[in-house]
C-alpha positions as CSV (number, residue, x, y, z in Angstrom):
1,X,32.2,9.4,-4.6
2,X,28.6,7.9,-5.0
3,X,27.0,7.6,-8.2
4,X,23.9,10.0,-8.9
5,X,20.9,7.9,-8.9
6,X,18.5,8.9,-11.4
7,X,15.4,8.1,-12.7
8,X,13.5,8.8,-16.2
9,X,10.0,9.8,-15.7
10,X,8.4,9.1,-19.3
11,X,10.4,6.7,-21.8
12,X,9.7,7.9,-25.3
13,X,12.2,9.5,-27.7
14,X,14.2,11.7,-25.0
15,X,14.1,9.7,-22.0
16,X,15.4,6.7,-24.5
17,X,18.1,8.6,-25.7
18,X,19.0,10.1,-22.1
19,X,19.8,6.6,-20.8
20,X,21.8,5.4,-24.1
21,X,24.0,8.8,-23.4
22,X,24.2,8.5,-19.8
23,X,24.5,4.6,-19.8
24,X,28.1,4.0,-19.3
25,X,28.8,7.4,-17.7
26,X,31.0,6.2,-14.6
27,X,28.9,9.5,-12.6
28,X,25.7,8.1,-12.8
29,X,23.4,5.1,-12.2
30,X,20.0,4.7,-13.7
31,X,17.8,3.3,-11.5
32,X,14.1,3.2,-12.4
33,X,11.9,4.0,-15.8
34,X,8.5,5.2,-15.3
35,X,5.9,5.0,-18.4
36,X,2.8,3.4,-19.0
37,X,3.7,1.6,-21.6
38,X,3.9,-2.4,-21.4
39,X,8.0,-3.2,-20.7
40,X,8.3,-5.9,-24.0
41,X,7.6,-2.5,-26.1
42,X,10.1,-0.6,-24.2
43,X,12.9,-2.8,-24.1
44,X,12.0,-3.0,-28.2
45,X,11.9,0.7,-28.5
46,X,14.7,1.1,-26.6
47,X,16.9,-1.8,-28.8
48,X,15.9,-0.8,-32.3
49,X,15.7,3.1,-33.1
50,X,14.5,4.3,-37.0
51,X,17.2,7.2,-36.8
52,X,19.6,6.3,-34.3
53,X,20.2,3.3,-35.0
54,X,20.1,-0.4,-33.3
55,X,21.8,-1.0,-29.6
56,X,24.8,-3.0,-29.7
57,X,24.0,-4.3,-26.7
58,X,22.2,-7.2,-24.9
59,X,17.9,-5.8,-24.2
60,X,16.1,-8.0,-22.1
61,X,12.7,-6.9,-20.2
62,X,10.9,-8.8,-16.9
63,X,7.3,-7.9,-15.8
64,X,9.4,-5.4,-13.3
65,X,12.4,-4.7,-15.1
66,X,14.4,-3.8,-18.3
67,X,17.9,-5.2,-18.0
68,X,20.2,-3.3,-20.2
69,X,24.0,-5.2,-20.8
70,X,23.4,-6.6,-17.4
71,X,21.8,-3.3,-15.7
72,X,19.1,-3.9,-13.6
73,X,16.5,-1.1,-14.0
74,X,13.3,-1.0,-12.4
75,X,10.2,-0.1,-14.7
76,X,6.9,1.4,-13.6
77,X,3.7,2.2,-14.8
78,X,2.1,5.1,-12.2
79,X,0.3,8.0,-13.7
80,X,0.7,10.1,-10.4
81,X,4.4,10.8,-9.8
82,X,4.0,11.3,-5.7
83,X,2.8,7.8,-5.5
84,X,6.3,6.4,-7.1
85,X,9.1,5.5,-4.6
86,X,11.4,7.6,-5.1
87,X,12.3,8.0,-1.2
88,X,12.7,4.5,-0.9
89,X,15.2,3.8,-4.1
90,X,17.2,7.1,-3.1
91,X,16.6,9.2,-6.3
92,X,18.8,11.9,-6.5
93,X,17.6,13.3,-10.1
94,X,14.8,12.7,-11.8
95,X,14.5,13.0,-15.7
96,X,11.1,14.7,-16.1
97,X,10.5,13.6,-20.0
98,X,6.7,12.9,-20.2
99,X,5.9,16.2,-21.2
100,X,2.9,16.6,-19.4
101,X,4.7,17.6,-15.7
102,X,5.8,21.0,-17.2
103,X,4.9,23.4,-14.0
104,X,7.1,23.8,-11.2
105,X,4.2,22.5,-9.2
106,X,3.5,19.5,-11.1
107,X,7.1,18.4,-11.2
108,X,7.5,19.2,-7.4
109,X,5.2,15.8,-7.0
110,X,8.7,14.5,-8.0
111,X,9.9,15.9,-4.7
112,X,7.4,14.5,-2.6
113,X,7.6,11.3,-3.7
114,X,11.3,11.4,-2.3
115,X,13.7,12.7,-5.3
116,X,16.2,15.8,-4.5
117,X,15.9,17.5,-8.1
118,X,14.3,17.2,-11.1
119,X,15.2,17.8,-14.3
120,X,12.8,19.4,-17.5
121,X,13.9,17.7,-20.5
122,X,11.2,20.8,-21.8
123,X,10.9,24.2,-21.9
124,X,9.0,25.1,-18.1
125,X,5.2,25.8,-18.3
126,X,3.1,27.4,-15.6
127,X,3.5,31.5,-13.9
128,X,5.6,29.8,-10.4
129,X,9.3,30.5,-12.2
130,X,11.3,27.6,-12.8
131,X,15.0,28.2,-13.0
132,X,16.1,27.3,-16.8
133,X,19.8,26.1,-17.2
134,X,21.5,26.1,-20.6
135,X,25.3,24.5,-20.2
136,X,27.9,26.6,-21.7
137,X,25.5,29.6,-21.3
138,X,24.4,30.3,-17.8
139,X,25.0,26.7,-16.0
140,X,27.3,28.8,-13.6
141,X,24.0,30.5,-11.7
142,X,22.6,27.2,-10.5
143,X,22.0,27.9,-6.7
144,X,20.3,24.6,-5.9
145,X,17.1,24.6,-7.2
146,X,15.4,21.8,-6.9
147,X,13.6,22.3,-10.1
148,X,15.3,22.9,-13.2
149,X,14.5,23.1,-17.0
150,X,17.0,22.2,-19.8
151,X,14.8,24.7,-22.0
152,X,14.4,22.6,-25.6
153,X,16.9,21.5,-28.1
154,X,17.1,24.5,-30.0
155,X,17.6,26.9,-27.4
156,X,20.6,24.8,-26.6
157,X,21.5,25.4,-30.2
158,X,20.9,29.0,-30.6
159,X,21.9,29.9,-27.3
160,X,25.6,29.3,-27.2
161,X,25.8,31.1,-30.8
162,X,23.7,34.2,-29.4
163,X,26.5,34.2,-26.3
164,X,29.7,34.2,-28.4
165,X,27.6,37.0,-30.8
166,X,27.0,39.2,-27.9
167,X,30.3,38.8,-26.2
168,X,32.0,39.9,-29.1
169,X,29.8,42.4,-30.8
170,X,26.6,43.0,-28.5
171,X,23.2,42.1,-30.3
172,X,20.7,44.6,-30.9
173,X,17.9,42.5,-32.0
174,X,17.5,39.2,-33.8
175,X,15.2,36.4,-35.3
176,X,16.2,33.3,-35.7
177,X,14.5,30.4,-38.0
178,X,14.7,26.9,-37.0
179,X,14.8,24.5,-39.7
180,X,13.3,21.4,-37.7
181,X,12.7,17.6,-38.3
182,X,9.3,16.7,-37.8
183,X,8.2,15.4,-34.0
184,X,5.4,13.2,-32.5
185,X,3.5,16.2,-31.7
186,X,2.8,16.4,-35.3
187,X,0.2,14.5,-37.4
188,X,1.9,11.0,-39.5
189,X,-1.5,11.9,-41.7
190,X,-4.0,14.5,-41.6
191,X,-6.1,14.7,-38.8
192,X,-6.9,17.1,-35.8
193,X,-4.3,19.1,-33.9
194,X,-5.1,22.5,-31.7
195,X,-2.4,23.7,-34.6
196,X,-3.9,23.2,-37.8
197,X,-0.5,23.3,-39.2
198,X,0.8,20.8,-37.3
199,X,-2.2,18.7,-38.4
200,X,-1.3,18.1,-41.7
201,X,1.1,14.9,-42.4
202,X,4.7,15.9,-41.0
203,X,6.4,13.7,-43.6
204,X,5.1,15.5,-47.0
205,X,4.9,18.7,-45.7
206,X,7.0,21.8,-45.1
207,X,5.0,23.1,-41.8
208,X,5.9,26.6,-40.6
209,X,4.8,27.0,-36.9
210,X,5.5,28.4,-33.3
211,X,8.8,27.7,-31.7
212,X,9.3,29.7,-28.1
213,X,13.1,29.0,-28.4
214,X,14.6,32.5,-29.1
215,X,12.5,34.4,-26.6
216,X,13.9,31.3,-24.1
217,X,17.4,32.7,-25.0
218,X,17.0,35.6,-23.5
219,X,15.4,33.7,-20.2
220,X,19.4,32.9,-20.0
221,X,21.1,36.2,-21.5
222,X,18.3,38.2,-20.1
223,X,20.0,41.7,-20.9
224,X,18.4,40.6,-24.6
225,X,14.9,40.3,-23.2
226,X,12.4,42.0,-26.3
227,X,15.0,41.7,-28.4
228,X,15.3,38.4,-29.7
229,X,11.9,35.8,-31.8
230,X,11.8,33.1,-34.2
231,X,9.5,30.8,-36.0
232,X,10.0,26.8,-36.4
233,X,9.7,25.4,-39.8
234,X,8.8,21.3,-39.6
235,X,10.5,19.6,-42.8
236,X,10.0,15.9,-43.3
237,X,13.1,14.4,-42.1
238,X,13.1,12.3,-39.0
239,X,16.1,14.0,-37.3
240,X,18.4,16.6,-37.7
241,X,17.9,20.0,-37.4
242,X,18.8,23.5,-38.1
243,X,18.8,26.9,-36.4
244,X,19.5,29.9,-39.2
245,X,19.8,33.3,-36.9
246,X,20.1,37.2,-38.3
247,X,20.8,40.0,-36.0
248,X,21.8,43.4,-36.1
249,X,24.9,44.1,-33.8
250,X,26.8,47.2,-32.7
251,X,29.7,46.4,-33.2
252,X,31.2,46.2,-37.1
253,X,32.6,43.1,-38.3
254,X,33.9,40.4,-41.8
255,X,32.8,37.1,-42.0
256,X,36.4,35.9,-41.5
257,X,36.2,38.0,-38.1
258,X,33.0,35.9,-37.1
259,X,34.5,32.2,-38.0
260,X,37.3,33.3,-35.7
261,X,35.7,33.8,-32.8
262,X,33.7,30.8,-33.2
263,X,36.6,28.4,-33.9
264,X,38.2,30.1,-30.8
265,X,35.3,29.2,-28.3
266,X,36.0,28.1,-25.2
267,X,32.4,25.8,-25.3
268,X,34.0,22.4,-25.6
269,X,31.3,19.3,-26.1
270,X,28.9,21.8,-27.0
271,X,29.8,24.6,-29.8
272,X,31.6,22.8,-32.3
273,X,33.0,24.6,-35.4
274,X,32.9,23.1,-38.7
275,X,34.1,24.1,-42.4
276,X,32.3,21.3,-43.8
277,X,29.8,21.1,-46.2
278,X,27.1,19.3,-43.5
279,X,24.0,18.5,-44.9
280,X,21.0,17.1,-41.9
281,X,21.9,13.6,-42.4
282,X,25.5,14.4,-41.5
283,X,25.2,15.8,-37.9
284,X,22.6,12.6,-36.7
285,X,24.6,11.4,-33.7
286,X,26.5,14.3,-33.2
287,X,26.4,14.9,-29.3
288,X,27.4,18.7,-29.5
289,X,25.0,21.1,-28.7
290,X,25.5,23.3,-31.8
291,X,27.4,22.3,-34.9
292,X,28.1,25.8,-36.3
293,X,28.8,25.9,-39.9
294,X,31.7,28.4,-41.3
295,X,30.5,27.9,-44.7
296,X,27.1,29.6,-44.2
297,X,28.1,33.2,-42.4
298,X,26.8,36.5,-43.8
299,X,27.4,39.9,-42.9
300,X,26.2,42.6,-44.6
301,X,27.5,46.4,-44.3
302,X,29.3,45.6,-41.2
303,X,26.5,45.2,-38.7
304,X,24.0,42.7,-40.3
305,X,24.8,39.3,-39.8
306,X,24.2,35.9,-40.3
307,X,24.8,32.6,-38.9
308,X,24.1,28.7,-39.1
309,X,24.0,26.3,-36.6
310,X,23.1,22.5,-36.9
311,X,21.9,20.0,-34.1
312,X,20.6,16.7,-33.7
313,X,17.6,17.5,-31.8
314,X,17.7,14.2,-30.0
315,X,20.8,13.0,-29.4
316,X,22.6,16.3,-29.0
317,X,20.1,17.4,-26.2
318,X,19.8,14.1,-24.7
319,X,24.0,14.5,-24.0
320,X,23.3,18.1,-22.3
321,X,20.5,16.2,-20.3
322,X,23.7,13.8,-18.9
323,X,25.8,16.5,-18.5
324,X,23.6,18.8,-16.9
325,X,22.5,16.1,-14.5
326,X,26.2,16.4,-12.9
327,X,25.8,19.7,-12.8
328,X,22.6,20.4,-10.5
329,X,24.1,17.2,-8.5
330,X,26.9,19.6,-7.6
331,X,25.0,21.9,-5.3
């Protein structure tokens, strides 16, 4: 069978830590990079990471090219994605990781330039639908859309512990509180941001703000559409991340009856189920989805629960960007 060829539209933290992931995964071939940056920075970037850690491998960059232990992968620099050749270089799956093509009719310049899907490493933007895929959630409705979101990296927290919640005990409402690290959409110091929050300086700051990530939950379990919200709370570490969820259920249960039903979930690579006592630092690197911790479930009288979930928001997301490029490869 033929590798997937894919591409990484914008190379910053995610589309980095897409290609480290999907690197030496025997499915897939990278291709081409496209960012505006100069390639000497992003061979650097890509070589030597604050929170992940340095490559172990050999980074060398060319006026056209990074190479990467020997890969060959072609690096451009065009602002409009239906002038990049995509036809001509046979891109199967693009990684759409700028942020910026968000719509389904922005991205779609992705299939006009010659790609067959592309890939939101993003919540979608825009009132044209675009077909949001969460693996171990819904991942078994993709009909061949063309476009597809991953939604963010706390939905793909959340969502799998939503699932196994309303499998079991069916959800009657929730909130959910994401404990985030900060993000380069916030401020290093303060300065001006459309969210005045967000403009104060991430790394001395505890910065509650908007996160859309529970009401995406229910884009993928819709039969909990109006019945799930949340809030994101920026904390100054760098990565690692937390998603702290209450809801009401129907159905009356123990805390003992909870942690067995989430050590007994059939979501390999993506729930994992921990006793530990995990602190942020201890789940950087972890490429599961959702590190739910046993430690931290509540319930009281019966029906009002809570539950804990841990992620590294870059590197756990980045693995479900891999993994979910297989799967919209498949139809």
């Amino acid at each position: 069978m033929a590798k997937i060829r894919v591409a990484i539209n914008g190379f910053g933290r995610i589309g980095r830590m897409v290609l480290k992931a999907g690197l030496n995964n025997k499915d897939l071939e990278f291709v081409a990079v496209n960012d505006l940056t100069d390639n000497e920075t992003l061979a650097h970037l890509f070589k030597y990471d604050s929170v992940q850690g340095i490559f172990p491998g050999e980074v060398k960059s060319t006026d056209s090219e990074l190479s990467i232990d020997g890969k060959k992968i072609k690096v451009f620099a065009e602002r409009e994605p239906e002038n990049l050749p995509w036809k001509e270089l046979k891109i199967d799956v693009v990684v759409e990781s700028t942020g910026f093509f968000r719509t389904k009719e922005l991205a779609e310049k992705h299939i006009t330039a010659g790609a067959k899907k592309v890939l939101i490493s993003a919540p979608a933007k825009g009132d044209t639908p675009v077909k949001t895929l969460v693996l171990g959630v819904n991942d078994n409705e993709y009909k061949g859309e063309q476009i597809i979101s991953n939604a963010s990296c706390t939905t793909n927290c959340l969502a799998p512990m939503v699932k196994v919640l309303n499998d079991a005990f069916k959800i009657k409402k929730g909130f959910m509180t994401t404990i985030h690290a900060y993000t380069a959409d916030q401020r290093i110091v303060d300065g001006p941001h459309k969210d005045l929050r967000r403009a104060r300086a991430a790394a001395v700051n505890i910065v509650p703000t908007t996160t859309g990530a529970a009401k995406a939950v229910t884009e993928v379990i819709p039969e909990l559409k109006g019945k799930l919200d949340g809030i994101a709370v920026r904390v100054p570490v760098p990565d690692g991340s937390v998603t702290d969820f209450v809801c009401e259920i129907e159905k009356s249960t123990s805390i003992e009856e909870i942690n067995k039903i989430f050590k007994s979930a059939k979501l390999k690579g993506i729930l994992e189920y921990s006793e530990e006592p995990l602190v942020s630092s201890d789940i950087v690197g972890n490429p599961h989805s959702c590190i739910f911790d046993a430690q931290n479930t509540n319930v009281i009288d019966g029906k009002f629960i809570k539950v804990l979930g841990w992620y590294d928001n870059e590197w756990g997301y980045s693995n479900r960007m891999v993994d979910m490029i297989k799967v919209v490869m498949k139809k």
